[in-house]
C-alpha positions, 0 to 999 in steps of 0.5 A, a space after each residue: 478501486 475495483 479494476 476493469 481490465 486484465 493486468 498487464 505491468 509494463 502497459 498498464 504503468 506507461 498508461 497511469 503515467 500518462 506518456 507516450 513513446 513520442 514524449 520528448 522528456 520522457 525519451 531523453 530521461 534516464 531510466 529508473 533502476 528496477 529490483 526485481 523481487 528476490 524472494 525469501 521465504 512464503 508464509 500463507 495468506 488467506 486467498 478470499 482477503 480483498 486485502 487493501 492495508 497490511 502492517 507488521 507489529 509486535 510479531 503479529 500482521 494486520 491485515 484490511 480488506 475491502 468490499 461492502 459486507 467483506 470488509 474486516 481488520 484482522 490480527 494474524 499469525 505470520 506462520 500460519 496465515 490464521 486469524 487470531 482476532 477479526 472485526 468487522 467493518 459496517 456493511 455499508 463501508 468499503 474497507 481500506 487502509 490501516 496504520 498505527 499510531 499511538 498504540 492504536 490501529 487507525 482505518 479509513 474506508 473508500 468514499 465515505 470519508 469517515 475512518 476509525 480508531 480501534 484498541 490494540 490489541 483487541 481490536 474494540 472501537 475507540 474514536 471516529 475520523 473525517 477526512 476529505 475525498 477518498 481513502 486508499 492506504 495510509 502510512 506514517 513517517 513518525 510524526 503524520 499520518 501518510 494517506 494516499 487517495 489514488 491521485 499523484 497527491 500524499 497527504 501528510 495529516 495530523 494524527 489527533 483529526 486528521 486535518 492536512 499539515 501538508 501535500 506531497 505530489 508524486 513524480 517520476 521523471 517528471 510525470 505524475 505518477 497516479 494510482 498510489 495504492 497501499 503504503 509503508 515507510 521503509 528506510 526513510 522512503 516511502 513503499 507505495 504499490 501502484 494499482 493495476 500493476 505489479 511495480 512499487 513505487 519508491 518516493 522520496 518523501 521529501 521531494 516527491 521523486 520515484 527514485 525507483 521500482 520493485 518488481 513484483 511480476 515474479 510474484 505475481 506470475 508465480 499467483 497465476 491469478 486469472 481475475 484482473 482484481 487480483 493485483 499486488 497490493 500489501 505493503 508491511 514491514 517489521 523494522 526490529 528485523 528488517 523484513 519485507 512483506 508483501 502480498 496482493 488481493 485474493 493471493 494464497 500466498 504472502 511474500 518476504 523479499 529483501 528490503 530495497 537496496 538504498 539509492 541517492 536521493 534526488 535534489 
């Protein structure tokens, strides 16, 4: 998950769709609407966090990042960016996404297949997972787990051992949609930034359809990064106030823009 070129969102967005200008669907398929990212008020955001999952809840975010030797699940103060508590994972694990479940903090590393439970909220190790293939960001729709893996495929896991209950492939316009990245289940869809670029991606859990995209290029001109790994990716939403928080990897600074704007749903 680490990139190897420069972020370029419109570019880098035709190219995980893998289309071209002479692809007849394409052409004649109406275009998805876009929301640009209307910001509401900054917060900030340790800019060393490789940030790969990031959760609201109880007023406190929770944040992992990646890197072997770099990897951690924090607790941390909304207002002023600083760490209440702090765990480290092995340095022999990449650290990736972050879900709750049951009052407890679920984690999954890169290509290690083996996740972790931790307490809430003191963070202590409590259990281990399995799963199969790699580990991006996870989610969860109230009843699974939601784990993206980089591919156009979510899985849908049972939270007691992860096995897969059932699979989501993602499309938009009809074309897999590949590089799902960090996760949210916000107003009955799902958030999904998508790697090397600057647009999520809004799924439609049933159907698999993008219905449309939010985008975060405002935010990240606004970051100015100069390093190509330091893309959008951070997803957390606190549901008791209808808030929307995002953030990206190695960004100073953490985000509040109004929640999308709800859209048909496809058939």
């Amino acid at each position: 998950m680490i990139p190897t070129k420069a972020r370029h969102p419109v570019a880098s967005l035709l190219a995980i769709l893998a289309v071209t200008t002479h692809s007849p669907a394409r052409a004649e398929a109406p275009a998805l609407p876009v929301q640009t990212a209307e910001v509401i008020r900054t917060y900030p955001h340790d800019a060393t966090a490789f940030t790969e999952g990031l959760l609201f809840h109880d007023g406190s975010l929770y944040e992992s990042t990646g890197y072997e030797g770099q990897s951690f699940i924090r607790q941390e103060d909304l207002a002023t960016g600083r760490t209440i508590r702090s765990v480290a994972l092995s340095p022999d694990y990449f650290g990736e996404g972050i879900v709750i479940w049951d009052n407890q903090i679920l984690s999954v590393t890169w290509r290690n297949q083996r996740g972790f439970r931790w307490s809430l909220p003191d963070l202590k190790p409590i259990g281990a997972l399995r799963y199969t293939g790699e580990g991006w960001a996870m989610t969860s729709d109230g009843h699974h787990i939601v784990l993206s893996d980089g591919t156009p495929v979510l899985r849908f896991l049972d939270p007691r051992d992860f096995h897969v209950v059932h699979t989501l492939r993602v499309t938009a316009n009809g074309t897999p949609l590949r590089h799902l990245n960090e996760l949210e289940y916000v107003h009955g869809e799902i958030l999904a930034n998508i790697w090397l670029t600057d647009e999520i991606a809004r799924i439609d859990p049933r159907s698999g359809h993008v219905l449309g995209w939010i985008d975060l290029t405002p935010l990240a001109d606004q970051i100015g990064a100069t390093d190509p790994d330091a893309v959008p990716n951070g997803i957390a939403y606190d549901a008791k106030t209808d808030r929307l928080f995002v953030t990206g990897k190695d960004w100073p600074l953490l985000f509040e823009i109004r929640p999308p704007i709800p859209l048909p749903r496809s058939l």
